[in-house]
The first five atom37 places (N, CA, C, CB, O) and aatype in JSON, in Angstrom:
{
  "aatype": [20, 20, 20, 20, 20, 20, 20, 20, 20, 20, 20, 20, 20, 20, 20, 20, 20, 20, 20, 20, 20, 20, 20, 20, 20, 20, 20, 20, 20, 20, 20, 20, 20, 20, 20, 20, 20, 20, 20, 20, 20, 20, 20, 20, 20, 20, 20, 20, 20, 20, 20, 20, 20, 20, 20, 20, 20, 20, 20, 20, 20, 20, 20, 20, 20, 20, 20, 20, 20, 20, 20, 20, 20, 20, 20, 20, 20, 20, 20, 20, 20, 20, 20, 20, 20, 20, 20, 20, 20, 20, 20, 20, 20, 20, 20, 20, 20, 20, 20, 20, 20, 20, 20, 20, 20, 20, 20, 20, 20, 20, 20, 20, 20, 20, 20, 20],
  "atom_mask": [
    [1, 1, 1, 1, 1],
    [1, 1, 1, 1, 1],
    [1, 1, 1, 1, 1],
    [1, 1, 1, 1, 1],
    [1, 1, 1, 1, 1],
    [1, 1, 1, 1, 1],
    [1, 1, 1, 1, 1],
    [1, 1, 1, 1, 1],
    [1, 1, 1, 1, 1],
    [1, 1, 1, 1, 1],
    [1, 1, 1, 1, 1],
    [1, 1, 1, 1, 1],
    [1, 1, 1, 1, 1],
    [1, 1, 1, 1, 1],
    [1, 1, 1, 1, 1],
    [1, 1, 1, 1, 1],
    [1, 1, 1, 1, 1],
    [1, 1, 1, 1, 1],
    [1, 1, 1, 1, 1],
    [1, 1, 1, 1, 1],
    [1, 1, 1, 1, 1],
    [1, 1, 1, 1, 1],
    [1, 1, 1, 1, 1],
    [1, 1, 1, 1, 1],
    [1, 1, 1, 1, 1],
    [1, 1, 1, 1, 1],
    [1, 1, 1, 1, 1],
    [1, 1, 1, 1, 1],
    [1, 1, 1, 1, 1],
    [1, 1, 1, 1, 1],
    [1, 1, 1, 1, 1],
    [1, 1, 1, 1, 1],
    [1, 1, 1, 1, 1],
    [1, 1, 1, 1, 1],
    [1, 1, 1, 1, 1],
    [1, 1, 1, 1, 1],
    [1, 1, 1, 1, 1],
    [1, 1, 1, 1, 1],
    [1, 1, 1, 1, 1],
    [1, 1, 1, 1, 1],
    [1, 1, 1, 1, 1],
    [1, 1, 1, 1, 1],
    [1, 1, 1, 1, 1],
    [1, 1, 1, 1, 1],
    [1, 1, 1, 1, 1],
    [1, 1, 1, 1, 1],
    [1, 1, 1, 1, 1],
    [1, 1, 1, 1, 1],
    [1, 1, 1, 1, 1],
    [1, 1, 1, 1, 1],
    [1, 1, 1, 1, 1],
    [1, 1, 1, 1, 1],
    [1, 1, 1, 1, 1],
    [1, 1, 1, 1, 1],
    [1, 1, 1, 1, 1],
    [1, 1, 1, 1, 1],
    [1, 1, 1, 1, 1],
    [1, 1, 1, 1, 1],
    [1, 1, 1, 1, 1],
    [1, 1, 1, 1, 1],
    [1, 1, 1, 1, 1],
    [1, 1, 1, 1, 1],
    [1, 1, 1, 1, 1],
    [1, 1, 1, 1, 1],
    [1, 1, 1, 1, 1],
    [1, 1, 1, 1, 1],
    [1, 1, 1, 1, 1],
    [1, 1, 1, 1, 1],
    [1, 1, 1, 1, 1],
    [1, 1, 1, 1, 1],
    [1, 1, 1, 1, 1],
    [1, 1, 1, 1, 1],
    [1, 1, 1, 1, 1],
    [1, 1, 1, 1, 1],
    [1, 1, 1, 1, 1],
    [1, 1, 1, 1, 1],
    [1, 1, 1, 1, 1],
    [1, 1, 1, 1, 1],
    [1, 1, 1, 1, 1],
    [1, 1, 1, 1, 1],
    [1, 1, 1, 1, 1],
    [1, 1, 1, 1, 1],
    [1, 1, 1, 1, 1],
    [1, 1, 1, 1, 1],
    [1, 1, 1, 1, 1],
    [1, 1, 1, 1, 1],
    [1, 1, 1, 1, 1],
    [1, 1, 1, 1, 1],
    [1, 1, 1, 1, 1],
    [1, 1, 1, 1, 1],
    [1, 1, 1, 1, 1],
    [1, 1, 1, 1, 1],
    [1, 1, 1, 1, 1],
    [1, 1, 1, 1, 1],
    [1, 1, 1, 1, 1],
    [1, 1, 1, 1, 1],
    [1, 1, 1, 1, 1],
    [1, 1, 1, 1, 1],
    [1, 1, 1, 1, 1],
    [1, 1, 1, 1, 1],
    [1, 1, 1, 1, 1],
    [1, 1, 1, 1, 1],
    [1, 1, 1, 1, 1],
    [1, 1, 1, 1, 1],
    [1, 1, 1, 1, 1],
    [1, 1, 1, 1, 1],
    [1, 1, 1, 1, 1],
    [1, 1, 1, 1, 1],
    [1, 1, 1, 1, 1],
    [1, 1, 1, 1, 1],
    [1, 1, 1, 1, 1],
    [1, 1, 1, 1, 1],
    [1, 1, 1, 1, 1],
    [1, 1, 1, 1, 1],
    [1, 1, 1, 1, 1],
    [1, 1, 1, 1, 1]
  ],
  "atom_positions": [
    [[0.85, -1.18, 0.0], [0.0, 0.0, 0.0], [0.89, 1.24, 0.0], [-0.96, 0.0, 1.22], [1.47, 1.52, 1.05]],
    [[1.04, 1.97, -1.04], [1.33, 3.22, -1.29], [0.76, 4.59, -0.29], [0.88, 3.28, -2.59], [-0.32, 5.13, -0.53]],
    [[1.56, 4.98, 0.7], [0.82, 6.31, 1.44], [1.02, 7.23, 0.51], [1.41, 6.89, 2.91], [1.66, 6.8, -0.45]],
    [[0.6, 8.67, 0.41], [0.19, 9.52, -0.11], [0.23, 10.94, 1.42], [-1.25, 8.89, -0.87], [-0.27, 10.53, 2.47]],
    [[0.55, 11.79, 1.44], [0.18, 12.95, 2.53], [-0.4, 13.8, 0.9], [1.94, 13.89, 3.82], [0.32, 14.1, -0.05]],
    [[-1.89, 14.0, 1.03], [-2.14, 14.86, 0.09], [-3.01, 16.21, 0.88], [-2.96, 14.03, -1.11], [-3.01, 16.55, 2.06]],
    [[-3.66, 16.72, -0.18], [-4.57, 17.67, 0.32], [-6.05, 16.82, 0.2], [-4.48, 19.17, -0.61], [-6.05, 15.68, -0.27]],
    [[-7.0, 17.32, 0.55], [-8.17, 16.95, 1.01], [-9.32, 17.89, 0.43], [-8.09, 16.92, 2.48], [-9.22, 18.79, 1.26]],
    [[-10.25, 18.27, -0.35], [-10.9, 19.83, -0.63], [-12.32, 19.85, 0.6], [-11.61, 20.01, -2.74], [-13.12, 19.0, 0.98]],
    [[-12.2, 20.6, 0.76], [-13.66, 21.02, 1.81], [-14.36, 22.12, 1.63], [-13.4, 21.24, 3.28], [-14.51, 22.38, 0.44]],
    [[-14.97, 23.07, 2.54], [-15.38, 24.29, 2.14], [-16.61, 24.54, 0.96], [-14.18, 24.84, 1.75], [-16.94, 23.72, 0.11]],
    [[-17.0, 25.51, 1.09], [-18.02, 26.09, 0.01], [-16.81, 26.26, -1.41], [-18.89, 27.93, 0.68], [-15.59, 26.38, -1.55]],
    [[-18.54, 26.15, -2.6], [-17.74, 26.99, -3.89], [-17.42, 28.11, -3.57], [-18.46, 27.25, -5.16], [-18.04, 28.97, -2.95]],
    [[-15.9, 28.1, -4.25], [-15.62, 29.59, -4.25], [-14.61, 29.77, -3.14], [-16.98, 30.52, -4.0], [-13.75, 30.65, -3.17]],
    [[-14.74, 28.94, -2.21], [-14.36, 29.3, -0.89], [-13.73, 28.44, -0.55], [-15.21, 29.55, 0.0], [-14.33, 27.82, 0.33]],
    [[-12.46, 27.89, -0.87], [-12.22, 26.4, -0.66], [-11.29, 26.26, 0.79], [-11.34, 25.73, -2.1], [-10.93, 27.32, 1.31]],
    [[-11.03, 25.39, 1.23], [-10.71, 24.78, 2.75], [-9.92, 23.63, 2.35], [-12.12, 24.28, 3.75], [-10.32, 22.92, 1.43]],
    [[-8.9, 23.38, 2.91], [-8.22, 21.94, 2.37], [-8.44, 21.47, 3.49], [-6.64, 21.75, 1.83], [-8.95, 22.17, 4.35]],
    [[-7.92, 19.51, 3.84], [-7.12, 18.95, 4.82], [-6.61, 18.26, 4.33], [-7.5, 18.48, 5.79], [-6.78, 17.63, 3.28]],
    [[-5.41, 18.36, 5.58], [-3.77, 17.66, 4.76], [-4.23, 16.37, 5.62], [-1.62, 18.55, 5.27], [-4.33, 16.31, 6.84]],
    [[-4.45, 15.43, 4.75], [-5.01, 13.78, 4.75], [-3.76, 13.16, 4.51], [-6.24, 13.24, 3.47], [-2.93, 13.9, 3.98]],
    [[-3.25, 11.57, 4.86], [-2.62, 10.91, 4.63], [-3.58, 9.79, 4.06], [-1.82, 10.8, 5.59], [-4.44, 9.31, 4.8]],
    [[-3.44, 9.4, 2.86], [-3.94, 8.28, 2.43], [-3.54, 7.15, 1.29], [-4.89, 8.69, 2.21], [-2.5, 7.04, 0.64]],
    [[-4.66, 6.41, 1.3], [-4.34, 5.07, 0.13], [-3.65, 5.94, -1.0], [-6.0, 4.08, -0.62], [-4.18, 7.05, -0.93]],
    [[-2.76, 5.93, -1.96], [-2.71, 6.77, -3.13], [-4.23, 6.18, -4.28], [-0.91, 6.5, -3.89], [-4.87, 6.74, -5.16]],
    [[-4.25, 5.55, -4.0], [-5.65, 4.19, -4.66], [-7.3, 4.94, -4.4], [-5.63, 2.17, -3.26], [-8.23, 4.81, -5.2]],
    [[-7.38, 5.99, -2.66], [-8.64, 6.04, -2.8], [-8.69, 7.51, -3.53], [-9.42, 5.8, -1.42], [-7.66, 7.9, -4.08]],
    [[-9.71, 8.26, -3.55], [-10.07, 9.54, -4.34], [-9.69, 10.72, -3.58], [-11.58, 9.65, -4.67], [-9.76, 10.69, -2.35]],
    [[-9.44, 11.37, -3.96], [-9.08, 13.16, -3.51], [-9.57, 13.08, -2.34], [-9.86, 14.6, -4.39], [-8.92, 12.57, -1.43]],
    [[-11.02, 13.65, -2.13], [-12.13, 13.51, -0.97], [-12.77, 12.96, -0.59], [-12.75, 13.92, -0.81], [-13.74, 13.28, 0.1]],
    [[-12.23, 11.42, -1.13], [-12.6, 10.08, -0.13], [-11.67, 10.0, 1.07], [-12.42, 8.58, -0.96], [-11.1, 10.92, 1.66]],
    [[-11.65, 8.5, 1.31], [-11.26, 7.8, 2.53], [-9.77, 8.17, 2.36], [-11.65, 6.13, 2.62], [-8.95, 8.2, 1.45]],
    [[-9.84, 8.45, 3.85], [-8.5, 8.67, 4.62], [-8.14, 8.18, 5.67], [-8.29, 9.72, 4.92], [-9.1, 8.14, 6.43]],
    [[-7.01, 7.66, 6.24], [-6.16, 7.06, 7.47], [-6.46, 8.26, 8.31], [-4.38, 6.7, 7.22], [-7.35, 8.06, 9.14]],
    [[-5.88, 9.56, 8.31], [-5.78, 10.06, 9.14], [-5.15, 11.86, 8.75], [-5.09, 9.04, 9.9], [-4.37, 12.25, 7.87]],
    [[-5.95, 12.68, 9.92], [-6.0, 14.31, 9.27], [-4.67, 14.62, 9.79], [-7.36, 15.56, 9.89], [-4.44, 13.87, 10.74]],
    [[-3.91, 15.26, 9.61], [-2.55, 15.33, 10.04], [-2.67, 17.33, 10.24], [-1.23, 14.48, 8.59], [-1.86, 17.97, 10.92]],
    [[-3.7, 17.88, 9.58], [-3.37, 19.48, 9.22], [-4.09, 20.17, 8.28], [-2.07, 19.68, 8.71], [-4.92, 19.52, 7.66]],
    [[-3.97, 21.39, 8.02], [-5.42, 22.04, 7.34], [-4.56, 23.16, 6.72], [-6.91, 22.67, 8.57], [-3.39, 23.36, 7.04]],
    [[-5.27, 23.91, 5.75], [-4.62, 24.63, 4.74], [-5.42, 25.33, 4.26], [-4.04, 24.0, 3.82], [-6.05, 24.81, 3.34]],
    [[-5.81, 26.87, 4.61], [-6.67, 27.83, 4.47], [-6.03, 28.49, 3.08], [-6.78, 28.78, 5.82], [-5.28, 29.37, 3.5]],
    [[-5.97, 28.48, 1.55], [-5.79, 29.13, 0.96], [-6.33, 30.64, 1.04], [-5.94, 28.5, 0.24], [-5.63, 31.53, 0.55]],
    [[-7.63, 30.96, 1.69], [-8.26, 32.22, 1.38], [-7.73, 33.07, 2.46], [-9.84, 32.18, 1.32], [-8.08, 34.24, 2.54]],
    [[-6.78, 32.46, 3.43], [-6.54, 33.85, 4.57], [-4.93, 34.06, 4.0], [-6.67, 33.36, 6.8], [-4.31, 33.2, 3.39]],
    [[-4.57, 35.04, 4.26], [-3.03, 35.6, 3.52], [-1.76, 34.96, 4.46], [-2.88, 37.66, 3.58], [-1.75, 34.41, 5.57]],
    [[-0.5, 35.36, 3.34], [0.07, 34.45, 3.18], [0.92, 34.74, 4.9], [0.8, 34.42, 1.62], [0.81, 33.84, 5.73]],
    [[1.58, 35.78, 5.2], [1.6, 35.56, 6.35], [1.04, 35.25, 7.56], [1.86, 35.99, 6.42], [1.61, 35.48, 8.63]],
    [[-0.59, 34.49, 7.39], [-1.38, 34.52, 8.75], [-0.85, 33.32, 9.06], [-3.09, 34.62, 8.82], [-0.53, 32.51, 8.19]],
    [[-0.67, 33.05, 10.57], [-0.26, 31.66, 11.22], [-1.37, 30.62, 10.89], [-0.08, 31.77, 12.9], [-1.06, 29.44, 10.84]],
    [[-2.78, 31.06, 10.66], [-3.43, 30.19, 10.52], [-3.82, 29.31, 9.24], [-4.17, 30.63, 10.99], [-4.71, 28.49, 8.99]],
    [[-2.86, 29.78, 8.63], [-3.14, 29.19, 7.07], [-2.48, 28.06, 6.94], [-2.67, 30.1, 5.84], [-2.95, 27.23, 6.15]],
    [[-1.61, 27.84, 7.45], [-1.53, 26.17, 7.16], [-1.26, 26.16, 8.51], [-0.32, 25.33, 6.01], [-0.48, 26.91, 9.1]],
    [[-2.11, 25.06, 9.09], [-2.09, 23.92, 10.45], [-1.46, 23.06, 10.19], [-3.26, 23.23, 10.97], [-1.7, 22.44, 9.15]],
    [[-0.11, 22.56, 11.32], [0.32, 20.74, 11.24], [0.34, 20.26, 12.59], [2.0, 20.3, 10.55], [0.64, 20.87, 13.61]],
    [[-0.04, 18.97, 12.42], [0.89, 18.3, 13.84], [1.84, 17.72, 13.52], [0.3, 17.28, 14.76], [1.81, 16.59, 13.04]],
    [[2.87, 18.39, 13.73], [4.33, 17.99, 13.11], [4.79, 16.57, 14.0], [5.64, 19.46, 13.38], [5.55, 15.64, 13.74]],
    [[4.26, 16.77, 14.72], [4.95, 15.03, 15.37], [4.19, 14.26, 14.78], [4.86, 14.52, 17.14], [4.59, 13.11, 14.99]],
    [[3.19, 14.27, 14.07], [2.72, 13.24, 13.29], [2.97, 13.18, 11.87], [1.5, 13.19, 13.44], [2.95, 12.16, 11.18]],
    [[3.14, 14.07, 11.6], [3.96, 14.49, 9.64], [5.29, 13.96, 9.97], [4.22, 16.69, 8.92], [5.83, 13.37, 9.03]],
    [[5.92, 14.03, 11.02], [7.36, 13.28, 10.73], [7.29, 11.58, 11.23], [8.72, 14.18, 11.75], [8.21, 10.77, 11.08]],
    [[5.9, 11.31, 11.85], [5.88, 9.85, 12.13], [5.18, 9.31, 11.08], [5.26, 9.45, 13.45], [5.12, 8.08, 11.07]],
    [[4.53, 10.0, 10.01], [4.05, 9.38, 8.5], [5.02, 9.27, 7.46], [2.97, 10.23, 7.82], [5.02, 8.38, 6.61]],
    [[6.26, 10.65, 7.61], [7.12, 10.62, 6.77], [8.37, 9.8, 7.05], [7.33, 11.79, 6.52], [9.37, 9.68, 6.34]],
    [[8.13, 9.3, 8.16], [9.32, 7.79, 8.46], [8.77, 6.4, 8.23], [9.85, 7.62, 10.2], [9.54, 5.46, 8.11]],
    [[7.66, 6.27, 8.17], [6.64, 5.0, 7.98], [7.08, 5.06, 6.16], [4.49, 5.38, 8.58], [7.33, 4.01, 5.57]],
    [[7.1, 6.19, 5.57], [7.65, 6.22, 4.34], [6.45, 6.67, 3.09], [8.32, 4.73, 4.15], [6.28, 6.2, 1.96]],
    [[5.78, 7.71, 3.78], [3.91, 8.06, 2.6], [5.23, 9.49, 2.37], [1.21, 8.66, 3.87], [6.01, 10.15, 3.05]],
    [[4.86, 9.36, 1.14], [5.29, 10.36, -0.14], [4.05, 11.71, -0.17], [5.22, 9.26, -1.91], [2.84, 11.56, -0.36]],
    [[4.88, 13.21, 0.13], [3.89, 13.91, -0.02], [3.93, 14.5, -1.74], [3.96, 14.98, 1.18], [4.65, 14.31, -2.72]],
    [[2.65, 15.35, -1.4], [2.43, 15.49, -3.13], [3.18, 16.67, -3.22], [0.72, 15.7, -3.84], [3.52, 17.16, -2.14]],
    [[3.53, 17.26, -4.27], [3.74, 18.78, -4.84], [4.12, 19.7, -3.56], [2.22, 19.42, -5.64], [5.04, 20.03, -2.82]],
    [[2.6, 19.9, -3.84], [2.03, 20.97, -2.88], [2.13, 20.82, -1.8], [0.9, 21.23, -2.9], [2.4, 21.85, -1.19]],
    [[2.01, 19.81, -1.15], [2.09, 19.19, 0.92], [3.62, 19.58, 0.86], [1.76, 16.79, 1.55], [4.13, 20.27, 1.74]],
    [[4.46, 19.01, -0.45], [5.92, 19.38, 0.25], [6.42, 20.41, 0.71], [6.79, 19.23, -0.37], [7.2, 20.49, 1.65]],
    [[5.83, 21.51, -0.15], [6.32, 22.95, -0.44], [5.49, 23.44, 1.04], [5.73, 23.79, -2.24], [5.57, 24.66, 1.18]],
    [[4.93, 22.95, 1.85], [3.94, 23.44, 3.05], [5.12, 22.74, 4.3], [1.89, 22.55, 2.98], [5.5, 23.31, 5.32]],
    [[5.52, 21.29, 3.78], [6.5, 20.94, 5.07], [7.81, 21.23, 4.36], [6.42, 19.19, 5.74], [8.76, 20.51, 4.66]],
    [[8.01, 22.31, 3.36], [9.52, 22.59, 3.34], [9.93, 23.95, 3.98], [10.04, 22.58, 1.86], [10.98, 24.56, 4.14]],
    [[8.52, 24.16, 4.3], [8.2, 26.34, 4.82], [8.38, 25.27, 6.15], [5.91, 27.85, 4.42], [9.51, 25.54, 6.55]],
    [[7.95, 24.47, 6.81], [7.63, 23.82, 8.49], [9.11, 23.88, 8.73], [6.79, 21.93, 8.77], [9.58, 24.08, 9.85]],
    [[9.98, 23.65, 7.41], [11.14, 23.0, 7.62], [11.4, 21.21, 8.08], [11.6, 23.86, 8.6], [12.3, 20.78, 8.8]],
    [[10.53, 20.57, 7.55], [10.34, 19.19, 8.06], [10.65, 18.4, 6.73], [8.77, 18.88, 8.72], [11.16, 17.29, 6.89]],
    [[10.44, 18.79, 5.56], [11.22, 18.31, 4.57], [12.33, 18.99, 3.68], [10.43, 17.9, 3.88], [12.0, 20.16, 3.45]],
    [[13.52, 18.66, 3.09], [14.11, 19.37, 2.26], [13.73, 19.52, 0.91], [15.12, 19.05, 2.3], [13.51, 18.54, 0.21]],
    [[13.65, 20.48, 0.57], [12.32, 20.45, -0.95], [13.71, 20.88, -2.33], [10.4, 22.49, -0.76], [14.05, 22.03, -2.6]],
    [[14.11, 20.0, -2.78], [14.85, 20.58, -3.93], [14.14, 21.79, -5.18], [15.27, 19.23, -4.69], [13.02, 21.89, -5.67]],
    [[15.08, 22.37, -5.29], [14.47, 23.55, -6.18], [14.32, 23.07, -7.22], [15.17, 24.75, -6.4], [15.08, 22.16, -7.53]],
    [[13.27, 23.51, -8.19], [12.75, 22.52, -9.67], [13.14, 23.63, -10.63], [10.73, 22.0, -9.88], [12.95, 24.84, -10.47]],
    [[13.74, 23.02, -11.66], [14.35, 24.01, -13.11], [13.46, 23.26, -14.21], [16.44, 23.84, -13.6], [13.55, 22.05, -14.39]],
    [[12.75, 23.94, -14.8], [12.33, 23.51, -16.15], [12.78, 24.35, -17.15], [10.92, 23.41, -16.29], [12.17, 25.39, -16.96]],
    [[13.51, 24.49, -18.11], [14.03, 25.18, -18.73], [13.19, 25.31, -19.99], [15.25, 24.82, -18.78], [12.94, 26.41, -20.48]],
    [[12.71, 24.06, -20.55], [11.84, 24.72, -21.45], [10.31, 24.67, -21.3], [12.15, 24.25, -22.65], [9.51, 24.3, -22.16]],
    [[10.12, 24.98, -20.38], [8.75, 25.07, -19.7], [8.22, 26.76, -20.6], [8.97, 25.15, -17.51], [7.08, 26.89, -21.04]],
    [[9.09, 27.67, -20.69], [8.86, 28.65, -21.67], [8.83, 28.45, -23.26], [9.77, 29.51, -21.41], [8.12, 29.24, -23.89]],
    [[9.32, 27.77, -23.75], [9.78, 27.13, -25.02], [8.45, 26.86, -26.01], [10.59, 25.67, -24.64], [7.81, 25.82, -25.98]],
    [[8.11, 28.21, -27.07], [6.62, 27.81, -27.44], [6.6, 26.34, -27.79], [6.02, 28.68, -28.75], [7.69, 25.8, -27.57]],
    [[5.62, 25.51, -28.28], [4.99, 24.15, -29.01], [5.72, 24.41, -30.51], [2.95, 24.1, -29.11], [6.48, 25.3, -30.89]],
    [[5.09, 23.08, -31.28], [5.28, 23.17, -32.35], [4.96, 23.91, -33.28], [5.15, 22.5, -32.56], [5.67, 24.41, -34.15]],
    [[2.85, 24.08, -32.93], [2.18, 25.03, -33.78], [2.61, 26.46, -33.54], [0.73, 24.91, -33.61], [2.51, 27.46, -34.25]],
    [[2.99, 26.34, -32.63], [3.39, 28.08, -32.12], [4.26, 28.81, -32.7], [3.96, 28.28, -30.81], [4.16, 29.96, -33.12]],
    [[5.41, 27.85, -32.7], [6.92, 28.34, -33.91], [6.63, 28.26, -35.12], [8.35, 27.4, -33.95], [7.25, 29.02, -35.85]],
    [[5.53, 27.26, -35.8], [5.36, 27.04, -37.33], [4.43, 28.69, -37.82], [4.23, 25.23, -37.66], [4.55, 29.43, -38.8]],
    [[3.44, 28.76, -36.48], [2.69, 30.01, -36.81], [3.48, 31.12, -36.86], [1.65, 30.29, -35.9], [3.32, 32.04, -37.67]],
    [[4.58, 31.04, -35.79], [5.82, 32.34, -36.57], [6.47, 32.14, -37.2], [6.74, 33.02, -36.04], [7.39, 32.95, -37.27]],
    [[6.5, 31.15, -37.95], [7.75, 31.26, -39.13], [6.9, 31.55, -40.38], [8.8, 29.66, -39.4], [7.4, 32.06, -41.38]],
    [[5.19, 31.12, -40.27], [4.7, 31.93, -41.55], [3.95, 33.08, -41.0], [3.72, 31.05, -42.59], [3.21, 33.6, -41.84]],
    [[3.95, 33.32, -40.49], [3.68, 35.07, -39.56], [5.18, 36.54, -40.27], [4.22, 34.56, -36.9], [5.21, 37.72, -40.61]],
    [[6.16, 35.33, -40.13], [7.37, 36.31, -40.38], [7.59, 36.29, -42.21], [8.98, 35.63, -39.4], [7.96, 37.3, -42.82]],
    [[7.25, 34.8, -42.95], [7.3, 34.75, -43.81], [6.37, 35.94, -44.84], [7.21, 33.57, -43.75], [6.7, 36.62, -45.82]],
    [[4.87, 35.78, -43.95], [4.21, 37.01, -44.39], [4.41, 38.69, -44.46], [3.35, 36.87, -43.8], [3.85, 39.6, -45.08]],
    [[5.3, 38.62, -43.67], [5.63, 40.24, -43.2], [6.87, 40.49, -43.86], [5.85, 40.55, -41.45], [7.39, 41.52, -43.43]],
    [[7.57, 39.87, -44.81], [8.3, 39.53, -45.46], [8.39, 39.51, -46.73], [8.42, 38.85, -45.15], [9.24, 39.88, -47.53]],
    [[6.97, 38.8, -46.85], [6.89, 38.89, -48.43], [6.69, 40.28, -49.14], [5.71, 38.05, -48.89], [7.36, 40.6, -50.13]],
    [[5.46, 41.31, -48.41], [5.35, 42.57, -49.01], [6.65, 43.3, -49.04], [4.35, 43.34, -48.34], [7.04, 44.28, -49.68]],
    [[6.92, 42.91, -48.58], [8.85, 44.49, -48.44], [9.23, 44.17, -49.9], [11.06, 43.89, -46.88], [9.46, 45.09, -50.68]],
    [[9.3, 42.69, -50.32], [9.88, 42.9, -50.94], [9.42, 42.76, -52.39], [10.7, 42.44, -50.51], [10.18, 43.04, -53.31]]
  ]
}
């Protein structure tokens, strides 16, 4: 069985509420969970203490049992300081597509042709 520390969605539309769930990676987003470990107020700002909740003695007794957090949970226990979060480089994450460069090369071809 694969653990998972993910987020959880709660709250009204519009208004969303997380909880930081540890679970099956197998059951659904806002299904079944083992156990709430912490909560994650996106809508209150970024310095309020109350925006992300942990019980850190239990995030480090899930993360020795060996449950993999997602993305996002990491970047929440790398601010706790409870995980080391390597910095991510995508370099061509800017880099238009295919259609994108073909549409400027006859974009330029067009602007091109009248001059001359």
């Amino acid at each position: 069985m694969s653990l998972k520390i993910r987020l959880s969605r709660g709250g009204k539309k519009k208004e969303p509420f997380y909880s930081i769930v540890v679970a099956d990676s197998r059951s659904p987003r806002d299904g079944r969970f083992i156990e709430k470990i912490g909560t994650y107020s996106p809508t209150l700002p970024g310095d309020a203490e109350k925006r992300v909740v942990l019980k850190v003695e239990r995030v480090q007794d899930w993360l020795a049992k060996g449950a993999q957090p997602t993305d996002r949970v990491a970047r929440m226990l790398a601010q706790a300081g409870l995980v080391k979060r390597d910095a991510r480089n995508n370099p061509e994450k800017a880099v238009p597509g295919k259609k994108m460069t073909e549409r400027a090369k006859e974009k330029a071809e067009k602007a091109a042709a009248p001059a001359e």
